[in-house]
VOBA-1610 file (N, C-alpha, C; in pm, whole numbers, padded with zeros to 5 digits, always signed):
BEGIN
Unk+00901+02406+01501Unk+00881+02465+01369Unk+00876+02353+01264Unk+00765+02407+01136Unk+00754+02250+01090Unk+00909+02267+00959Unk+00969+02190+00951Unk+01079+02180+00823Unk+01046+02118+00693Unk+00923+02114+00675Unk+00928+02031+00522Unk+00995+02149+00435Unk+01003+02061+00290Unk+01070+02119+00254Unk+01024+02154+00075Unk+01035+02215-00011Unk+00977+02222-00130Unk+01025+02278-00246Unk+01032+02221-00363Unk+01103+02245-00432Unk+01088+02342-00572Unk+01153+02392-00586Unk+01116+02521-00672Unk+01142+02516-00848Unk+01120+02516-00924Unk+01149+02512-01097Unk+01094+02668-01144Unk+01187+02724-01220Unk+01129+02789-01300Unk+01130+02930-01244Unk+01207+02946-01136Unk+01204+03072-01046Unk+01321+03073-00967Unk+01320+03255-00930Unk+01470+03215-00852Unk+01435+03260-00673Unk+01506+03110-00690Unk+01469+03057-00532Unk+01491+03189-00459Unk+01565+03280-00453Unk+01677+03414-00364Unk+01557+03509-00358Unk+01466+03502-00486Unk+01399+03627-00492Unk+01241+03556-00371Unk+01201+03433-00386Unk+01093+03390-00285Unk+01187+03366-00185Unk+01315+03313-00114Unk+01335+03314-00003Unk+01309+03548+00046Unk+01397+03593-00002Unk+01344+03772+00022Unk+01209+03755+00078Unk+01120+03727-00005Unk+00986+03712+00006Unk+00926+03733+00094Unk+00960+03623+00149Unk+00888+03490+00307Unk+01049+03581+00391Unk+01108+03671+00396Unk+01188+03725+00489Unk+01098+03816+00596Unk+00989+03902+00502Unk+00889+04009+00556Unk+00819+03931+00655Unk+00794+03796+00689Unk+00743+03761+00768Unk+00829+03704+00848Unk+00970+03747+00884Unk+01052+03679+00970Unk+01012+03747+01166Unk+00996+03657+01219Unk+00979+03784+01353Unk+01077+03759+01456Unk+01212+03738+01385Unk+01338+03678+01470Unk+01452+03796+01430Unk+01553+03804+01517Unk+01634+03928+01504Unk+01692+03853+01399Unk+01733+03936+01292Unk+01814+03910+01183Unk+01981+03844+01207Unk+02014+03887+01332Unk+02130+03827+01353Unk+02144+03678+01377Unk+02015+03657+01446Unk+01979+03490+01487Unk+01897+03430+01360Unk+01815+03420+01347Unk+01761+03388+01220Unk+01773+03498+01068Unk+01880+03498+01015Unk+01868+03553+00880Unk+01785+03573+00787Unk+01687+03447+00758Unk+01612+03436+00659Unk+01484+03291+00729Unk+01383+03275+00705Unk+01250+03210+00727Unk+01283+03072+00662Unk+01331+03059+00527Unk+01368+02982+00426Unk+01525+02974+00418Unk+01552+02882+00397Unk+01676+02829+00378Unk+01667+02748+00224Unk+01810+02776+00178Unk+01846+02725+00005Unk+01935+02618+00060Unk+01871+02487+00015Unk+01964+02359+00064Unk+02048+02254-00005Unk+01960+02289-00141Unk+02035+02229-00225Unk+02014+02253-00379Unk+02097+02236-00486Unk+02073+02302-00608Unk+02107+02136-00659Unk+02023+02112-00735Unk+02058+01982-00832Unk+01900+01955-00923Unk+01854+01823-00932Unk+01737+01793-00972Unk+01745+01658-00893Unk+01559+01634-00931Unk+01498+01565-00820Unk+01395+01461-00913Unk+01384+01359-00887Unk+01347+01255-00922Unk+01194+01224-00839Unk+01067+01253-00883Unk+00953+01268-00766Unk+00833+01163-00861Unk+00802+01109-00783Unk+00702+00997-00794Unk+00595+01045-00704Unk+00569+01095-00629Unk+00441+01137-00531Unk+00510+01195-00432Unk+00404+01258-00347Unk+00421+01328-00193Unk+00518+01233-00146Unk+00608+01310-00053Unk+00709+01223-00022Unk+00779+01082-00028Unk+00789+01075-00156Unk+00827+00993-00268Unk+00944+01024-00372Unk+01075+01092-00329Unk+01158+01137-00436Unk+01305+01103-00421Unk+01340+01098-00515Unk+01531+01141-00487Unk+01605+01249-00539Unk+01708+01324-00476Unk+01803+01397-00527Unk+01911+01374-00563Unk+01969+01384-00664Unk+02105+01398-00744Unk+02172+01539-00782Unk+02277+01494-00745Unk+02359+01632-00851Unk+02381+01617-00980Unk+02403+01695-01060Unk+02453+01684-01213Unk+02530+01597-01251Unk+02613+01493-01140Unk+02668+01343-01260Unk+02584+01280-01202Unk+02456+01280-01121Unk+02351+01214-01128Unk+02384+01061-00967Unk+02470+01189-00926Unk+02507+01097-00796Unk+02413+01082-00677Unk+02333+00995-00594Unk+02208+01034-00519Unk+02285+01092-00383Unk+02221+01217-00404Unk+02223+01325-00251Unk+02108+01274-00126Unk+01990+01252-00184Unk+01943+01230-00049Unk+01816+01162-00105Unk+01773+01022-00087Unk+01668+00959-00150Unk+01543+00905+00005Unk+01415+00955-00074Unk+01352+00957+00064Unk+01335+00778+00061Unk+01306+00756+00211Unk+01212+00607+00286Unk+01100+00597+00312Unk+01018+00711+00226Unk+00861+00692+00266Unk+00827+00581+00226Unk+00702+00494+00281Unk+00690+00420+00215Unk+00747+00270+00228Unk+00865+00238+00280Unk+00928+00113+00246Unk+00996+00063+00430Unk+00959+00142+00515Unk+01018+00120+00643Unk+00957+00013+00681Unk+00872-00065+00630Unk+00761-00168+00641Unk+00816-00313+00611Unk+00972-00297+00527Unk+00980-00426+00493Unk+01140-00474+00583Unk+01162-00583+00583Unk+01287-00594+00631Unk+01462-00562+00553Unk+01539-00550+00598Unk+01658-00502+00484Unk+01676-00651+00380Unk+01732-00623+00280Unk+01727-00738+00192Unk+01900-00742+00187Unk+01984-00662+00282Unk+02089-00697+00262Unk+02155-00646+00368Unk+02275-00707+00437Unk+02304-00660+00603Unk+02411-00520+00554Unk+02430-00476+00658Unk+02457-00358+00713Unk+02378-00244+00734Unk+02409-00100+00693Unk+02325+00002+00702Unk+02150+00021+00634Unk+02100+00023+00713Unk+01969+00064+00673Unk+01959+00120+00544Unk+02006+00225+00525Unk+02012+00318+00448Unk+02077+00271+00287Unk+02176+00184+00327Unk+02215+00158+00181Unk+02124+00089+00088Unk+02057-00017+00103Unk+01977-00046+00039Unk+01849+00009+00000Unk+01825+00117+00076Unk+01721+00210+00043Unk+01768+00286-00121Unk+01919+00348-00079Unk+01942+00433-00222Unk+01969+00312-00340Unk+01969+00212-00317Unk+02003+00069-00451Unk+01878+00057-00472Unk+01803+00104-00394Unk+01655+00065-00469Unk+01584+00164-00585Unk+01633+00332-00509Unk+01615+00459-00564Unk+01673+00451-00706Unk+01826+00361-00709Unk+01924+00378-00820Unk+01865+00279-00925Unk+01792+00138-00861Unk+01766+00085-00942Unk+01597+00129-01076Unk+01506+00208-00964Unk+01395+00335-01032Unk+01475+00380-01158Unk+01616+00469-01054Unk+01663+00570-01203Unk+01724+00526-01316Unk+01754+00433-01331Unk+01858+00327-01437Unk+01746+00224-01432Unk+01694+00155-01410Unk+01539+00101-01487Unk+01632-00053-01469Unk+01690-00076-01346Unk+01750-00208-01368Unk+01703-00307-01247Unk+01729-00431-01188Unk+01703-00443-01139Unk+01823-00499-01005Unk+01840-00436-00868Unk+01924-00464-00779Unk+01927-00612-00769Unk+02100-00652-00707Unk+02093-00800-00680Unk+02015-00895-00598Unk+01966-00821-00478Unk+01862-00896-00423Unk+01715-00854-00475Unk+01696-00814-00617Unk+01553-00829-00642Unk+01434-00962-00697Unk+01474-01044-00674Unk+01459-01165-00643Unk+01450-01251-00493Unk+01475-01147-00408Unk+01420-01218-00281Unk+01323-01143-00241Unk+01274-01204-00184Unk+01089-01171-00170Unk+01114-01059-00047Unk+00965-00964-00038Unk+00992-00858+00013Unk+00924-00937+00155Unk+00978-00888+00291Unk+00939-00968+00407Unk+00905-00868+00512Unk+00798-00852+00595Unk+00735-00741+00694Unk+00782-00812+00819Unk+00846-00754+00943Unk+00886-00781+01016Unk+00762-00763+01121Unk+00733-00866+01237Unk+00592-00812+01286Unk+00617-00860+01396Unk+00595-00857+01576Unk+00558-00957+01657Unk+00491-01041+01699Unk+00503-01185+01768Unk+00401-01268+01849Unk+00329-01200+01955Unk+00190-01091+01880Unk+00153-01003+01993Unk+00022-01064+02074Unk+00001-01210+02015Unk-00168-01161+02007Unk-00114-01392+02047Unk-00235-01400+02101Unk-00273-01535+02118Unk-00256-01609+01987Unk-00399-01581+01910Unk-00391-01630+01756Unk-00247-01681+01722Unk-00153-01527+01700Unk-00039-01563+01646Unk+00059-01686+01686Unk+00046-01672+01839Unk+00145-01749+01836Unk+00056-01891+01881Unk-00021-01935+01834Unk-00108-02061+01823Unk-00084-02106+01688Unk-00077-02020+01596Unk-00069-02084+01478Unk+00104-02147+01440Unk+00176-02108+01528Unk+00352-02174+01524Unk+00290-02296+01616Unk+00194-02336+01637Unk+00227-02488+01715Unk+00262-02564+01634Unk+00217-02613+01504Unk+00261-02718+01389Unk+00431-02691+01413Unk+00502-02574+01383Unk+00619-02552+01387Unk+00696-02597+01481Unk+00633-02538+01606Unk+00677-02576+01715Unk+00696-02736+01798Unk+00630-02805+01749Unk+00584-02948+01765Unk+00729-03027+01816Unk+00832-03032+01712Unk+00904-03083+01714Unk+01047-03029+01757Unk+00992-02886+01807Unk+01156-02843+01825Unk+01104-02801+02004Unk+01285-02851+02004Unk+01322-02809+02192Unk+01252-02688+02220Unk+01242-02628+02375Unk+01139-02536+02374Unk+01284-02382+02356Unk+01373-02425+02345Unk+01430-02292+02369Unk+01459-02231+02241Unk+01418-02355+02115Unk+01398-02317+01905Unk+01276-02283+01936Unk+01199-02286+01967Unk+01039-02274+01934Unk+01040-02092+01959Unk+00896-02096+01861Unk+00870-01987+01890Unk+00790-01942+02018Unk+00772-01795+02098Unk+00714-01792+02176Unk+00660-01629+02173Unk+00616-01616+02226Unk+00511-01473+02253Unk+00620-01377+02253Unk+00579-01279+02210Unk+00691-01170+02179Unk+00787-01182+02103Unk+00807-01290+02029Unk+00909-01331+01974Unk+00914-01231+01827Unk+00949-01204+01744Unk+01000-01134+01650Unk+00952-01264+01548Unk+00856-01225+01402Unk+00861-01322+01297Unk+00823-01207+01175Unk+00801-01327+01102Unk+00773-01261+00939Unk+00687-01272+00886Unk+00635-01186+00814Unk+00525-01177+00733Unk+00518-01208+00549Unk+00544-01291+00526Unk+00546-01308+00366Unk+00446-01253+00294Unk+00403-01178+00210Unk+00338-01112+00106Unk+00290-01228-00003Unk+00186-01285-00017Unk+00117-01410-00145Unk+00138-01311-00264Unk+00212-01358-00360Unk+00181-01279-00493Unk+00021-01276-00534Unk-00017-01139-00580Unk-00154-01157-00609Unk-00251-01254-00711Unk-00138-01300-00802Unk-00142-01416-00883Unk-00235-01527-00796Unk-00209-01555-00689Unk-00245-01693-00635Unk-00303-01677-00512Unk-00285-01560-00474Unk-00412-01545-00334Unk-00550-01604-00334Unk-00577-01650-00242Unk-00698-01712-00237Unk-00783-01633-00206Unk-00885-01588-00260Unk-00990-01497-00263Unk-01050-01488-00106Unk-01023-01611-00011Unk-01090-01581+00084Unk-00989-01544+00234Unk-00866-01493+00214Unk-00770-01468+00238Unk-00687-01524+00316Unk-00653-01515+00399Unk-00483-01605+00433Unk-00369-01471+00525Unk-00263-01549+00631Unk-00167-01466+00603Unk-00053-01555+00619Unk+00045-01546+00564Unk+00160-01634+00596Unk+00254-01579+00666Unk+00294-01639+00778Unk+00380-01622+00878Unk+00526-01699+00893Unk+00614-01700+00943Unk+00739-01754+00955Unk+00834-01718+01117Unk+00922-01812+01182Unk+00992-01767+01235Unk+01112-01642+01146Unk+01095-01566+01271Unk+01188-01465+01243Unk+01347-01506+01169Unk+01434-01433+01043Unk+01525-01480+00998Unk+01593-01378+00971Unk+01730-01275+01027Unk+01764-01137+00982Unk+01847-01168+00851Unk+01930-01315+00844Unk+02007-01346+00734Unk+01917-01331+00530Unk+01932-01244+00501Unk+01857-01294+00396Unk+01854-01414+00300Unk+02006-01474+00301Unk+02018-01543+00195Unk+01958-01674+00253Unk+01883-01680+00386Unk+01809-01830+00424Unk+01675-01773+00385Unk+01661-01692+00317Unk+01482-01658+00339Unk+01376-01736+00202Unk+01487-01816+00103Unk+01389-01894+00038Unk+01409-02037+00044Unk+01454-02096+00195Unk+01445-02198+00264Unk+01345-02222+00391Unk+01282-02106+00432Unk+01202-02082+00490Unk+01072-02128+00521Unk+01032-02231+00641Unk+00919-02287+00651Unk+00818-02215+00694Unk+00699-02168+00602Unk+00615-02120+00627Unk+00468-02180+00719Unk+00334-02095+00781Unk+00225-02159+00787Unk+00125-02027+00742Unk+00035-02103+00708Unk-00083-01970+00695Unk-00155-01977+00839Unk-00159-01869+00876Unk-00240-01794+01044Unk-00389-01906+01034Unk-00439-01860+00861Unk-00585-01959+00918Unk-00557-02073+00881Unk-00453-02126+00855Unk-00474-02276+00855Unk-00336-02361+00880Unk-00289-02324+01013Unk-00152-02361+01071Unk-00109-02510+01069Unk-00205-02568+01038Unk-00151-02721+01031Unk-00053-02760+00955Unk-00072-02749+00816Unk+00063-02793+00711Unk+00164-02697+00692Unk+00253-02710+00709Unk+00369-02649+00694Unk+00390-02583+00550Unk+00430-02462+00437Unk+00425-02456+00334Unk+00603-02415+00314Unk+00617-02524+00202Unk+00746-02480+00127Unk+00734-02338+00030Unk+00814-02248+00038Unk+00864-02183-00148Unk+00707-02135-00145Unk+00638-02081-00089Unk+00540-01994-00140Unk+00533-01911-00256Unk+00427-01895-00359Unk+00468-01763-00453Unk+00485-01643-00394Unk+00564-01573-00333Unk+00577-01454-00255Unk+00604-01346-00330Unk+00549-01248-00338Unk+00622-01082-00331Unk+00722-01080-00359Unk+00818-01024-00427Unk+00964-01017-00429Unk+01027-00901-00470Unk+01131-00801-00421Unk+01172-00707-00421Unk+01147-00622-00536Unk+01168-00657-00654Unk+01129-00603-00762Unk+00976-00591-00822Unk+00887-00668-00749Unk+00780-00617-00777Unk+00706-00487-00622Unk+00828-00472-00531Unk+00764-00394-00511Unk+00838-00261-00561Unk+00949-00281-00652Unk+01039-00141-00688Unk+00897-00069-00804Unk+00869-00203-00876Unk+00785-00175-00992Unk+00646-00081-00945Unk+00594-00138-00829Unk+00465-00071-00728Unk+00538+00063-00700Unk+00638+00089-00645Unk+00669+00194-00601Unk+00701+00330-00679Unk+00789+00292-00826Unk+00779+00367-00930Unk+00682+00415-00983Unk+00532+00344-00936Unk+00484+00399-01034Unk+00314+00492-00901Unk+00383+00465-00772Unk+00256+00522-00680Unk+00165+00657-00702Unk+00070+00669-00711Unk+00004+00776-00781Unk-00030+00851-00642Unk-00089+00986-00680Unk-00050+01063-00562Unk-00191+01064-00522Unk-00195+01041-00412Unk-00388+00975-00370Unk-00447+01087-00349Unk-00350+01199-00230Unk-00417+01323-00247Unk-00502+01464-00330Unk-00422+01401-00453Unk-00482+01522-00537Unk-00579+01423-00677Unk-00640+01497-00772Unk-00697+01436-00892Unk-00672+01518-01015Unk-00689+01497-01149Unk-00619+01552-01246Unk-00711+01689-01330Unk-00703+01720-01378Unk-00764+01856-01393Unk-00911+01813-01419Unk-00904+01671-01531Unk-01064+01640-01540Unk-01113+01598-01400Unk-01135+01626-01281Unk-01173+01558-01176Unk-01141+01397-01131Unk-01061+01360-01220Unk-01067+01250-01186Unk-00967+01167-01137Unk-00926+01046-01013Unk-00857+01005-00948Unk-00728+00960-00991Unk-00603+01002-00912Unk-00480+00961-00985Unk-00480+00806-00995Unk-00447+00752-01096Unk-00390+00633-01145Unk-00178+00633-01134Unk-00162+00501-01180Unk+00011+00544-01207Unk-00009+00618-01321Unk-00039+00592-01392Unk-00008+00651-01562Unk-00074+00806-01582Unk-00103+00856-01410Unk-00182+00989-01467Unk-00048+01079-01459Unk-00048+01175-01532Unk+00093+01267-01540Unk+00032+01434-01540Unk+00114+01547-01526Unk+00079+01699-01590Unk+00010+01739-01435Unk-00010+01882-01483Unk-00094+01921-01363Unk-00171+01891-01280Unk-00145+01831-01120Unk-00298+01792-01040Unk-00356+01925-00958Unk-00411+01912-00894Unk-00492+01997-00827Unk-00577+01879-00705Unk-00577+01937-00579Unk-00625+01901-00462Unk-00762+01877-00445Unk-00818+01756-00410Unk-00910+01693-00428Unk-01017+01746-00306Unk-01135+01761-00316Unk-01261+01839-00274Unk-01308+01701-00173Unk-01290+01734+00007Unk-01303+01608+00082Unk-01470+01674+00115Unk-01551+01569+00133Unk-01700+01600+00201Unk-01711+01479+00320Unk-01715+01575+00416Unk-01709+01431+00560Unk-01890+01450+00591Unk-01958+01353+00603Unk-02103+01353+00600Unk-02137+01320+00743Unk-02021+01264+00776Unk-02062+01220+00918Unk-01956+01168+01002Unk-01912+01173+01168Unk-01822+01142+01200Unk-01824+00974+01259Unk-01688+00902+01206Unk-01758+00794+01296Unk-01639+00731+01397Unk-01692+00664+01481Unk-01510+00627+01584Unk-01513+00495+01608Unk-01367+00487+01561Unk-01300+00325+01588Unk-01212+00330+01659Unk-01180+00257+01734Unk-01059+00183+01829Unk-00940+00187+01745Unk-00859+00164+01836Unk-00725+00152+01831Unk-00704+00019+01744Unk-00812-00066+01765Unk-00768-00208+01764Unk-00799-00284+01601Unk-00874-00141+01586Unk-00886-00157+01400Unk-00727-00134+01331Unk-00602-00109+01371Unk-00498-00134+01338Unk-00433-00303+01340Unk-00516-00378+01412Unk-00484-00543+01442Unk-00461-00565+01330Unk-00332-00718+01342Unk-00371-00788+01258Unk-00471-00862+01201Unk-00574-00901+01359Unk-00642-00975+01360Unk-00736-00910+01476Unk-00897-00944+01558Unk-00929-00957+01643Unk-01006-00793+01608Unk-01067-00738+01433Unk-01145-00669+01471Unk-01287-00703+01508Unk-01309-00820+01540Unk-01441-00842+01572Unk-01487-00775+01704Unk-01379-00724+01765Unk-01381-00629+01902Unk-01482-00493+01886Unk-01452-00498+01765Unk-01527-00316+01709Unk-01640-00372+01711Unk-01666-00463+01667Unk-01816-00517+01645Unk-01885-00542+01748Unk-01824-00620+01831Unk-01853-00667+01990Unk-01887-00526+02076Unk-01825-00424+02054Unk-01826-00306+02128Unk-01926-00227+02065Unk-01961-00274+01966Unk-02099-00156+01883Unk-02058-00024+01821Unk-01902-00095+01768Unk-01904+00056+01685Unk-01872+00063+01551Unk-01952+00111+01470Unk-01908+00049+01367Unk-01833+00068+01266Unk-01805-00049+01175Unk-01679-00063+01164Unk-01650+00006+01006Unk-01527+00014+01050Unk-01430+00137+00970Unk-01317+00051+00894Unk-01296+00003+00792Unk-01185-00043+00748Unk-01115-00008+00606Unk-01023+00056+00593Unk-00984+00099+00496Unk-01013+00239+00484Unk-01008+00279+00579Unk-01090+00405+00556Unk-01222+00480+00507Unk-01301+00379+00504Unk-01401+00344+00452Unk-01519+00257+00523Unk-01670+00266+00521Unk-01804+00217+00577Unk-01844+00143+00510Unk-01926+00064+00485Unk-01954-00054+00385Unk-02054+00039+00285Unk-02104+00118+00365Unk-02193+00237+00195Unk-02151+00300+00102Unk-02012+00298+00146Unk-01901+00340+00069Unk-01864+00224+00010Unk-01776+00116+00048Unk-01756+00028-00057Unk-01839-00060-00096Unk-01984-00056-00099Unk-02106-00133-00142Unk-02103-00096-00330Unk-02092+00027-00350Unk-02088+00067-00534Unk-01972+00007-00551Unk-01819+00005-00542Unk-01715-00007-00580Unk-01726-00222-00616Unk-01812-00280-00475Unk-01779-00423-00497Unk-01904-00502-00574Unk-01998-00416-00600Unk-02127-00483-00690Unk-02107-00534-00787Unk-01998-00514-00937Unk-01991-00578-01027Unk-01940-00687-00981Unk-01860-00709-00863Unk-01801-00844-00861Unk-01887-00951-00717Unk-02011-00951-00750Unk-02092-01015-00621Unk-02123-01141-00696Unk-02103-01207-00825Unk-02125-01273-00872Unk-02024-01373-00822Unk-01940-01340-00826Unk-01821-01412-00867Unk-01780-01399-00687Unk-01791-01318-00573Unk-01775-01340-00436Unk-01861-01482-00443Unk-01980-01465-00477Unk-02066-01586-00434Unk-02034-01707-00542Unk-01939-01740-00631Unk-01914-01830-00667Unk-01823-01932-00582Unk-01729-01783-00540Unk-01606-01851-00490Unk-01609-01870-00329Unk-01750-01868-00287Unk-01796-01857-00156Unk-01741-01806-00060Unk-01713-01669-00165Unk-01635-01556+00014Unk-01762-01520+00108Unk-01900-01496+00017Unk-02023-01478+00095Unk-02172-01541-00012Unk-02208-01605+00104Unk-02347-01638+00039Unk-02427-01585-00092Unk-02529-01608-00136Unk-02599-01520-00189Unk-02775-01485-00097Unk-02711-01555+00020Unk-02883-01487+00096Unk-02827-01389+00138Unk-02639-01354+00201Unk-02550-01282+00280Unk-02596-01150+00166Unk-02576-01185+00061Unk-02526-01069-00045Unk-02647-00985-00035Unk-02730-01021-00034Unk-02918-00989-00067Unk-02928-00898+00035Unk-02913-00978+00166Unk-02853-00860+00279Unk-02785-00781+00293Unk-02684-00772+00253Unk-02597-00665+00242Unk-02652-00548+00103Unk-02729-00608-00015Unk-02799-00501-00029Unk-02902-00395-00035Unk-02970-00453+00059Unk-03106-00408+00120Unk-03068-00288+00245Unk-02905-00311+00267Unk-02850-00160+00351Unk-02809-00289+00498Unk-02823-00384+00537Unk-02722-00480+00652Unk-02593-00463+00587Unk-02487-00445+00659Unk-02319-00439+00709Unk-02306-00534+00724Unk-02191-00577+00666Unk-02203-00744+00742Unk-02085-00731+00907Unk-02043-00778+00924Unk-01996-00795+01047Unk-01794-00742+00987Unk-01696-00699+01049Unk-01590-00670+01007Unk-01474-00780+00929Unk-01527-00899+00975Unk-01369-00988+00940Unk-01477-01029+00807Unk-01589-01025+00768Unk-01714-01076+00656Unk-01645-00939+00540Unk-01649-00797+00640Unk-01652-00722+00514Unk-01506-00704+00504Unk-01423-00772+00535Unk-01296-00739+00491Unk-01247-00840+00392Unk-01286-00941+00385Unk-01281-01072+00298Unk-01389-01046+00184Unk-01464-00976+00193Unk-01558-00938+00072Unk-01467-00846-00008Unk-01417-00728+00054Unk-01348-00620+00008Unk-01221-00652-00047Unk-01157-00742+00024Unk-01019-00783-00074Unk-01015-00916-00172Unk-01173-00959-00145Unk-01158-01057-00235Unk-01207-01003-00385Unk-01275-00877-00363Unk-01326-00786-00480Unk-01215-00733-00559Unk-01113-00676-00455Unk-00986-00602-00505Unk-00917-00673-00573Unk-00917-00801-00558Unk-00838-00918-00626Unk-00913-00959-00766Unk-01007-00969-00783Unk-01108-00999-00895Unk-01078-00889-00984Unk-01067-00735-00967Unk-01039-00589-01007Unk-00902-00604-01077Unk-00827-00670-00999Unk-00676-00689-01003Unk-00619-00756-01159Unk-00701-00887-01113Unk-00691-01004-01219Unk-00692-00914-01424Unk-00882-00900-01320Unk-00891-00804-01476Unk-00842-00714-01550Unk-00760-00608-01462Unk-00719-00482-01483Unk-00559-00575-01581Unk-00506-00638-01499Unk-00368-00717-01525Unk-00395-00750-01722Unk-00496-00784-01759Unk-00514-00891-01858Unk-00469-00731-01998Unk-00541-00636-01918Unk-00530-00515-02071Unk-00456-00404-02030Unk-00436-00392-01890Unk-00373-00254-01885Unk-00296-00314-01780Unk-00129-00382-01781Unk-00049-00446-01673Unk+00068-00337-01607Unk+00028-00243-01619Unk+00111-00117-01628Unk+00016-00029-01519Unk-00110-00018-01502Unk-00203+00070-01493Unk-00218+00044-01282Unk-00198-00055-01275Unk-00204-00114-01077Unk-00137-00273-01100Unk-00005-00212-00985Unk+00062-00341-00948Unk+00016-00384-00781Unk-00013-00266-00690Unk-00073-00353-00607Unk-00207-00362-00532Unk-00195-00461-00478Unk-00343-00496-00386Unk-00392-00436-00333Unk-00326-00296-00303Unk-00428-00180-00200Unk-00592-00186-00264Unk-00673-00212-00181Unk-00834-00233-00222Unk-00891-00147-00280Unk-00846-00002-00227Unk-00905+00108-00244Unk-00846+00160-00380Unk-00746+00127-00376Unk-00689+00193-00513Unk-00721+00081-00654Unk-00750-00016-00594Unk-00758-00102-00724Unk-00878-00135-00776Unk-00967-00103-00674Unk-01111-00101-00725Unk-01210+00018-00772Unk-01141+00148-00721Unk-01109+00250-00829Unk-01059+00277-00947Unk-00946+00255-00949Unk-00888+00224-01076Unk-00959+00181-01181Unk-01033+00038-01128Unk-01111-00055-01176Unk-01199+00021-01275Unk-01294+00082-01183Unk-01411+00153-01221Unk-01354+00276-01280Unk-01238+00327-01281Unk-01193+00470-01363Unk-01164+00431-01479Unk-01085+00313-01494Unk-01067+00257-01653Unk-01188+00174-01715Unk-01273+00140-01661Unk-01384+00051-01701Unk-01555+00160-01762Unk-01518+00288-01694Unk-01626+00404-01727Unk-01606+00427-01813Unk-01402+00512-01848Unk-01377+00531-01895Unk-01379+00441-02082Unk-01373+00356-02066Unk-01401+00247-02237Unk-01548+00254-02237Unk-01634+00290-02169Unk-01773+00286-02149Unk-01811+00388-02241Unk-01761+00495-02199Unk-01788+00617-02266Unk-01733+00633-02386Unk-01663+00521-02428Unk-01545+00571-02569Unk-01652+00439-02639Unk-01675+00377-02613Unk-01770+00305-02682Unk-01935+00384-02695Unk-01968+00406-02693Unk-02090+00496-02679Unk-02127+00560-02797Unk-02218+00533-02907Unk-02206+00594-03017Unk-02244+00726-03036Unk-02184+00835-03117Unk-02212+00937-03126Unk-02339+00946-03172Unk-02444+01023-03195Unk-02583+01027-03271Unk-02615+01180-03237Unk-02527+01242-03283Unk-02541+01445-03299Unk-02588+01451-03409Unk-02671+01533-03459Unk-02743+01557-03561Unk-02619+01632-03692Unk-02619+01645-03780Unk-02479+01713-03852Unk-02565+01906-03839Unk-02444+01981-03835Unk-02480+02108-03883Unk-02426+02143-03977
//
């Protein structure tokens, strides 16, 4: 049976649990009621499973983990506690003591690549310090400030202690040779700031148009049109090694998304891909005459666009997208950029 759960304003819960009773088909002695009343307080909601509960001195009852199971704990013991210091720090607008250490993705040595790029690391240490296949490491997050348009990932031996994690010798996957000190990294509070403000992707606002953070009031459920079906592998979840989809002839899917799809979203910024030589300009010409480029081509096109979107959006509206998700930021892009389009636009109605 599914248990989600939903929350009610403005009505009394006793009279819709009755309700949803007429459809109970369980003896009343064993199941009483369809619906169950679980808790009376108020609720703190940022998106689809995205909220916290408090009681009336505003103590947290039950704060969800959507969303954040992705990063490592920023402080030892229970899982869980640092989840509600993060919730507490949302509701009081402050910032927790470890929000200053960078947020870190826990990942394995699954794949060849990976653990080729710890040889610099490995060089000098006994073989039983070194890293090795299967081994447990880290993923550091580049603040978007300083990402290199043609992308990167930075990796680390694994570290559960937090307070060694800004002593930490880094390498980037594509370019494992030099060792990097003190990276600009991600850091806890910019992802509290991302998280406060996640817009709800599923639905759009009464004018049709896509949630932003700053969209608020009534949404309504967004109108999907699937035109066509298409199938990817398993292996489009990699970190690395989708050139497999390509190799196998199927094509490729990233982000949820076909390159005809993100071909409108990355056109204003093809100028500036081909400055910073994420792709040619004979590549570009091709790609708009209707050629795909190949998957690891259009994924470095696509986030090097999202980053360009990013920059700009940052300079007038720093409130409006804190992170790098591609899809959301190059929307955004184009939702606030139409939007001044149209407010600039001179009126010329005749008077009546």
């Amino acid at each position: 049976m599914d248990t989600d759960s939903c929350a009610v304003t403005g009505a009394d819960p006793d009279s819709i649990i009755e309700r949803f009773d007429a459809l109970n088909p369980y003896g009343r002695d064993l199941v009483p009621h369809m619906l169950k009343r679980e808790f009376d307080g108020y609720a703190y909601v940022i998106s689809a499973k995205r909220y916290v509960l408090t009681d009336a001195a505003g103590n947290i009852v039950k704060s969800s983990e959507h969303g954040l199971g992705y990063l490592m704990a920023p402080e030892r013991g229970q899982h869980k506690a640092w989840i509600e210091k993060l919730w507490r720090a949302i509701l009081d607008d402050e910032e927790p003591d470890w929000g200053t250490l960078p947020a870190l993705m826990p990942h394995s040595v699954s794949s060849w690549g990976l653990y080729n790029a710890f040889r610099t690391l490995n060089a000098k240490k006994p073989y039983p310090q070194q890293m090795k296949p299967f081994n447990f490491m880290m993923i550091g997050q580049v603040d978007p400030m300083y990402r290199d348009p043609k992308g990167g990932l930075l990796i680390a031996p694994y570290e559960a202690d937090s307070s060694k994690w800004g002593r930490v010798t880094w390498v980037d996957r594509n370019d494992p040779v030099k060792p990097i000190k003190r990276p600009p990294l991600v850091v806890f509070q910019d992802v509290i700031d991302d998280y406060a403000v996640h817009p709800e992707w599923k639905f759009e606002d009464l004018n049709g148009q896509y949630c932003i953070p700053p969209t608020r009031g009534i949404l309504r459920r967004q109108w999907i049109h699937a035109p066509s079906a298409t199938t990817v592998g398993k292996e489009s979840n990699s970190l690395e090694g989708t050139e497999l989809l390509d190799a196998e002839g199927i094509t490729p899917v990233l982000f949820g998304k076909t390159w005809d799809d993100w071909l409108p979203l990355i056109m204003p910024f093809e100028t500036q891909c081909i400055t910073d030589r994420v792709v040619s300009e004979r590549q570009m010409r091709r790609y708009r005459r209707g050629a795909a480029p190949k998957p690891n081509k259009m994924k470095s096109i696509i986030q090097a666009c999202a980053l360009y979107a990013w920059r700009d959006l940052r300079k007038e509206h720093a409130d409006s997208v804190l992170n790098l998700d591609p899809l959301h930021v190059l929307q955004t892009w184009h939702h606030i950029k139409r939007g001044q389009q149209r407010t600039r636009q001179p009126h010329t109605g005749g008077s009546h």
